[in-house]
Every structure is written in C-alpha cells, then in structure tokens.
N, C-alpha and C positions, 0 to 999 in steps of 0.2 A: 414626242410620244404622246399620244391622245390620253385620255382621262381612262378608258374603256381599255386601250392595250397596256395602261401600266399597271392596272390592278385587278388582273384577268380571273385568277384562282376566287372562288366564293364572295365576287363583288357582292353580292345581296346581304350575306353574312356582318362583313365589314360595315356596309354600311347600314343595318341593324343597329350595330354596335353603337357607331356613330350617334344614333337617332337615339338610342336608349339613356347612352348617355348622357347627351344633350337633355334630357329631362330628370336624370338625377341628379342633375350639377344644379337646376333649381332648385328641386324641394332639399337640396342639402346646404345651399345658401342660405335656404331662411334660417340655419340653425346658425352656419358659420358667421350670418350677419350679429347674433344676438338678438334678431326679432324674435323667433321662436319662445326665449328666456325670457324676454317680458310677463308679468302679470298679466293678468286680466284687465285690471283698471287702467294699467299701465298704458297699456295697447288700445284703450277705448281712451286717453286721453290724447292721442296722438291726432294732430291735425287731418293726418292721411287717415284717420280710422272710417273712416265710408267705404272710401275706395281698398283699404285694407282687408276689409271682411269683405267684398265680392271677387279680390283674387284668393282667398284663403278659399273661399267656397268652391269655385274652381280647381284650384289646386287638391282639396282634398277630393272632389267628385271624380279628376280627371289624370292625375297626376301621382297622388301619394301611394304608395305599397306597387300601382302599376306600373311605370318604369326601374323601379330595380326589382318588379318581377320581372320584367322584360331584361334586364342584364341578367340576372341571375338564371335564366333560361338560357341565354345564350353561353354561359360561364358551362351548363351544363350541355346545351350542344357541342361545346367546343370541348369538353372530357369525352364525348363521343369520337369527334376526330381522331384523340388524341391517343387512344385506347385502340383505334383502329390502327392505326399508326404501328402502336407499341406491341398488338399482339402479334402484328406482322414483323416483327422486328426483335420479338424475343429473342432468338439467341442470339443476338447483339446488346443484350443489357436493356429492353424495353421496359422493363419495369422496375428496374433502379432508377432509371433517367427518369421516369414519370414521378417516382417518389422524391427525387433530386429537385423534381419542376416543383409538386408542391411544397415543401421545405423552404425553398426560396421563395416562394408567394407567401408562405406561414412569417418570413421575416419579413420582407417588405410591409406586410400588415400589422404587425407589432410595431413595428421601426415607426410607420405612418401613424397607426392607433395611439400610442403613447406618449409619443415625442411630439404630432403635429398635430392630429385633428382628434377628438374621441371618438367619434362616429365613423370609424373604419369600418369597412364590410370585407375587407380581403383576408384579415385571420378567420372567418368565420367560412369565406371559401374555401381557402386552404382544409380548414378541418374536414367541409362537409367532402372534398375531393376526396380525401382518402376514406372515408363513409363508404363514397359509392365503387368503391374496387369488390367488394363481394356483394357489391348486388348489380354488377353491370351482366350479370348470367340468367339475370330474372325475363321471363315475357313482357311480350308488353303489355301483356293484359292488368299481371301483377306490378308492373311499373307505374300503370296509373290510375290502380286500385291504391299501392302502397303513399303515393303523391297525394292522394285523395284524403286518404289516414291521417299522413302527417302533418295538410293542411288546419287539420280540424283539431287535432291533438292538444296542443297546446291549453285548448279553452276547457278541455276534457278533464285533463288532470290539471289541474292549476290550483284547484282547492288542494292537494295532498301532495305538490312540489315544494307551494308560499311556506308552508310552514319548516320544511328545512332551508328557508335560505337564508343567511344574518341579517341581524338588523341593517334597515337601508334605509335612507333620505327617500320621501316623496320624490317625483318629479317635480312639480315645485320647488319643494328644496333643494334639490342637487340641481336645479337651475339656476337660481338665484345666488348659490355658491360660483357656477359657473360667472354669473354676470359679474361679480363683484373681482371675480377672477383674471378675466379678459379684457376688463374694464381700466385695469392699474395696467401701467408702462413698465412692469419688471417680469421680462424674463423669463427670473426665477418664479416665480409667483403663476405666469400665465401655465409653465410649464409642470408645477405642480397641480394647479388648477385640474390642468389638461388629461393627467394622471389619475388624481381622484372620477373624474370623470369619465371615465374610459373604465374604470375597474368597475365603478356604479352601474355604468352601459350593459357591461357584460352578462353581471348578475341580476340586475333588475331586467334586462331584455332577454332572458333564458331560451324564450319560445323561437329568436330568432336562428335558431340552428335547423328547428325542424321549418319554420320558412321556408328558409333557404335550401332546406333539404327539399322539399316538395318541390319546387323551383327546377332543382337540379336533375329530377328522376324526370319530370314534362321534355325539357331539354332535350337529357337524354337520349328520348322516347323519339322527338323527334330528328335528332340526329339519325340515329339507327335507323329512320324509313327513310329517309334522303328528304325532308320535305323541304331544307334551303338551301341543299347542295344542290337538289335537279328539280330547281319549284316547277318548271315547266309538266313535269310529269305527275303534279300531284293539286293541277289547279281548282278541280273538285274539291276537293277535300280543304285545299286553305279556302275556298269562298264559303262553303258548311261551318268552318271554326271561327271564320271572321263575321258570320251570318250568329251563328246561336250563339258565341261569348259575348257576343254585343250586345245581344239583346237578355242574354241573361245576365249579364255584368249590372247592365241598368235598371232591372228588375231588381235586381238586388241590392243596388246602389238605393235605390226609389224605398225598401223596405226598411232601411237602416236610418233613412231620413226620416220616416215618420212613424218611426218602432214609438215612439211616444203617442200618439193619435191612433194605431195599434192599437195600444194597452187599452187606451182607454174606451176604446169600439168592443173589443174583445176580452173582458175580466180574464177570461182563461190565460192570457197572454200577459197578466201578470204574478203568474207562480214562480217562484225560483226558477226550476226546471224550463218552463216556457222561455223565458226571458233570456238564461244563460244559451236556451237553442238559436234562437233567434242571433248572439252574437257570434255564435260558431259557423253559422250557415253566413252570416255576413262577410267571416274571413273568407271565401271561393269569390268575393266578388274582384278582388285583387285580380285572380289568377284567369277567372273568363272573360274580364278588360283588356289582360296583357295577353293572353291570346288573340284576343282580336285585333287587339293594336299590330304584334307581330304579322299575321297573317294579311290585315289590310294592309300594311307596309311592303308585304313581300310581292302581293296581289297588283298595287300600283308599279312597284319596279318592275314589272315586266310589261311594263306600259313603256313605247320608248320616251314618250314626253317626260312618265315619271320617274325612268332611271334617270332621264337627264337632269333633273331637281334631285331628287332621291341619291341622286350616287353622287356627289360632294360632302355627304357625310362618310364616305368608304376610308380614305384615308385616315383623319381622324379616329374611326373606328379599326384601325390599324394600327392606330396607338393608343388604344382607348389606356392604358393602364399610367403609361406617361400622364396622358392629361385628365386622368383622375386623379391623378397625384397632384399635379401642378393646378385643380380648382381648387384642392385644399390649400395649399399656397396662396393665391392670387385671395381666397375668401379672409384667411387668417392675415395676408398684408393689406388688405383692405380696410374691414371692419375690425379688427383686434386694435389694444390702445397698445401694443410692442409695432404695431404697423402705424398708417395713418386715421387708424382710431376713428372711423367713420359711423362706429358705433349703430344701434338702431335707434334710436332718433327721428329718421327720418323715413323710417314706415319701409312698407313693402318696394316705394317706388326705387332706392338705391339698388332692392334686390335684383327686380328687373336690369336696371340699366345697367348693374354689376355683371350679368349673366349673359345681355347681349354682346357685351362686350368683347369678355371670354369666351365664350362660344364663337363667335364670329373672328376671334383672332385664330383660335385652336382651328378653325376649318380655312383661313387662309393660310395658317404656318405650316400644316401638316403634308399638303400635296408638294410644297417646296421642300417641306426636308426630306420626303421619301423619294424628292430626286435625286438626291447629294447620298441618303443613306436607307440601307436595305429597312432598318427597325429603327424603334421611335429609342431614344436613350436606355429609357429604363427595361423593356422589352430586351435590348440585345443584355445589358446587364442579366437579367433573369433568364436568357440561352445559357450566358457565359456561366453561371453558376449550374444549370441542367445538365449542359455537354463536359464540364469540366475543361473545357479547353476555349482560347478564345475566338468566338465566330466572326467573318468578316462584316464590318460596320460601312465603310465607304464603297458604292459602287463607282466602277470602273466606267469610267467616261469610254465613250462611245467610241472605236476605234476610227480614225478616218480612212477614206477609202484609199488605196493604195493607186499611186501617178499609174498614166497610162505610158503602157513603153515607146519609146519614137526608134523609128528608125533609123 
C-alpha cells in the first residue's frame, strides 16, 4: 500500500500534527534536559555557551509559543471535526461521548503532569475542550474577535489576578528546586520533585488557559470553513495568512527585540502604561507566526514534491498523543539522574542530538505500526474509554485472492 493510499482521510491535517510536534518536542527538551534550570552564570560557564546562546536565539525567535501554537490550533481544529461529527450523531449519545473523550484526555494529562513530566499541556486541553462547547454557536467574526481578547488578556488583568494567588517560588527558585530534584537517583525524590513542580506550573502559569484558549477558538474558526479539510478550495486565502502572519509575526518579533532601544529613542515608551502595551501586543506575535507556519505548511503540501517530504510526518501525526507522551519518556530516561543522568552539562548540543534522534525514530516507527495497527497505543486506549467498549486495534491482513477454478 503506497504512503498516499494508506492515509487517505485529511493527509495535510496529520501531517501538520506531525510537524508541530516535531517542534514542541524541542523547545520541551530543553526543559526535560535540565538546560532550561540552569542559572545564568551557570549556562555562561559552560564550554558550549557560544554556540548555546545562538540556538536559544533561534529558538526563541522561531520556535518558542509557535509551535504549540501550532498544536494547539490544531487540538482546536480537531474539536471542529469532532463537534461536527457529534452534532450529527446526537441521538446516539454525541455529546456524552465528546465529554467521555475529554474526561479521558483530563486523565491522561494529570496521570502524565504529575507522575511524569510537569510541563503537561493536555489537562489544560482537556479544560479548555469543554470551554468551547457554548461557544462553538458563536460567528466567526466573534470567534476571532473573542481569540483576539483572550490572546491579550492575560497581560490586562495581571496586576488584579497576582495578588489573589499564594505565595509562590520565583522561577528561578522553583527551578533550582527542580535541579537539585532531578539531579538525585531516587525516585521518590525525583517524583515529589515532579509534583511540586507541576502544582507551581499550574499556578504560576494561570494565563496559560486563556492561550490556549485563544488557540483553540483560530482552530476552530478554521475548521468550520474547511481551510485543511478542502485547502484546495481556499488557496487564496492560506497564501494572504501565510503572506501577512509572517510578515507581521516579524514585525513584531523585530519590536520585542529592541523594546529597549525603543524606550530609549522614544521617553513616551517608557511610562508604565507604554511599556505594559508593548508587551501585550508582543503576545499576537506567537499566534501571526504560527499561522503562517501552518498555512505555508499547508501551501507547500499541495506541491506534489512537498507532499512527498511533507507527508512522512502524517503518520506520526497520527499518533501524535502516543509520542508526546513517549518524548516525555525518552527526555526524563535521558537526562534525569533515575535514568542515564545525562544531565545538562553538556549544553544545548545533547538537546539537539537527543531530539534528532527521537524524532527520526518516531517517523520511522509510526508508518510500520499503522500497518500492523488502526491507532497509535495510547490513541486506541483514549477510544476505549470514549465508546466504552473496546475498538478494534489489529488490522486484518489482507485477504488473499481466492485459486482460480480448473476444470
């Protein structure tokens, strides 16, 4: 079976997924490496620190809040489907089964947040999922008026949030807790670490709901017009998105860089008020990158050169939730001293090579197991708990052609 007749239904989609993910499993390495944790000083004593700070430059210009806006858009295209699906299907229990789906994504994400990594994003899915159940009735005008709001929000009220939340460790601190955490070979230890740190996350990262929420309502939005279920019919429109997010992404990347050289060009642009605008407008640069990046993605796949590169991420994006799960894995037996304790030490270069690694294993393993089996593991687990009953896992090898009769 060719690559193109086995993963016929919303190849572009999958392999989106693929590609998004592929770039959260880096900027989430440098945390699970223990680079992240480092000091200041700490990180400029390291022999790699040259070459350290011109991938971190990179990475934040090109990389950081964009690709898990880019999943996180798709998490919300895919409640599009899914919605579609369900209201077609109401009197068959459409919308238990949808609240059945996220409930089991709500565990899997605590299960993974607390027990394994702290920087889970999927309880925070799960929440925002059921968020957007009364407001998937909205236009789309107020869809990405309301995305617009919520991107900006956070920086809005912040001053009259901080002060109801309890006392909390700096970043700093509740890093350097982590270090000393992850650092010891017990367990017990890495595991309470892991905990502390995860509840810290939650409360210290508040704003990360309406992110994620803004994320979800773009998605959405673009689900409801069909723009990567039928991109053929809307190729104007992704080259406009992939045209002005880019160049307004960079604009505004460009502004954030030298908000200091700003200030001091412009006095006016150092009044509170000035200052705190400038970081609120900063937050859209995320969300007109990761549009662009999706739309020039979607733009090249219907290139057939660049489906043919482009669509080896589809399967993997097929199981993108398995193997989010399992970079947390491979990051924590990596670098954790309960694994081979690879620690950061040795700069951003382990990150890299850690991540080519796993990425290039996860997009060899994934087209071989989706020939053996319909879903990635954890995928058919999270049907089994949706349908309440269990869905088939193994396909049926291919019947062979029945003898010809002889006379």
């Amino acid at each position: 079976m060719s690559h193109r007749e086995a993963w016929p239904r919303h190849e572009v989609i999958d392999a989106l997924r693929g590609f998004a993910l592929a770039g959260v499993a880096l900027v989430n390495l440098r945390y699970l490496s223990l680079y992240a944790f480092l000091p200041t000083e700490a990180r400029e004593a390291l022999p790699s620190a040259g070459f350290d700070g011109v991938v971190l430059s990179l990475m934040g210009g090109l990389l950081d809040a964009k690709f898990i806006t880019l999943f996180s858009m798709l998490f919300g295209l895919g409640f599009a489907l899914q919605v579609d699906r369900d209201d077609r299907a109401a009197s068959a229990g459409g919308a238990r089964r949808y609240v059945r789906r996220v409930l089991g994504l709500a565990l899997i994400g605590a299960l993974h947040g607390w027990c394994l990594w702290w920087g889970d994003i999927l309880l925070t899915y799960a929440a925002v999922a059921l968020l957007m159940l009364p407001l998937r009735r909205l236009g789309d005008r107020m869809l990405l008026l309301l995305a617009l709001v919520l991107a900006l929000l956070p920086g809005l009220i912040a001053p009259w949030v901080r002060p109801w939340l309890p006392p909390l460790p700096s970043g700093p601190e509740a890093f350097a807790q982590g270090l000393v955490a992850f650092s010891t070979p017990s367990l017990a230890v890495a595991f309470q670490g892991n905990a502390e740190l995860a509840n810290w996350a939650r409360m210290s990262n508040w704003g990360l709901l309406c992110f994620v929420l803004s994320r979800f309502l773009l998605g959405y939005w673009a689900g409801r017009r069909g723009l990567l279920q039928d991109p053929e019919r809307h190729v104007g429109l992704l080259r406009r998105l992939c045209i002005g997010g880019g160049l307004l992404g960079l604009a505004l990347l460009l502004v954030a860089g030298l908000q200091a050289e700003l200030r001091e060009a412009v006095p006016l642009l150092q009044a509170p008020l000035a200052r705190r605008a400038l970081r609120m407008v900063g937050r859209l640069e995320s969300i007109a990158l990761g549009v662009a990046y999706a739309s020039g993605f979607v733009l090249l796949f219907l290139q057939p050169a660049g489906r043919w590169w482009l669509g080896a991420f589809a399967p993997a994006g097929r199981m993108a939730l398995t193997h989010y799960l399992l970079q947390s894995v491979a990051g924590v037996g990596l670098f954790y001293a309960i694994g081979f304790g690879i620690g950061p030490g040795g700069g951003l270069w382990p990150v890299l090579l850690a991540w080519a690694a796993i990425l290039g294993l996860q997009l060899w393993v994934s087209p071989r197991w989706l020939a053996r089996y319909r879903h990635g593991p954890v995928e058919w687990l999270w049907r089994w708990s949706t349908r309440g009953e269990r869905p088939p896992f193994r396909r049926r090898p291919a019947m062979a052609p029945a003898p010809a009769a002889t006379a």
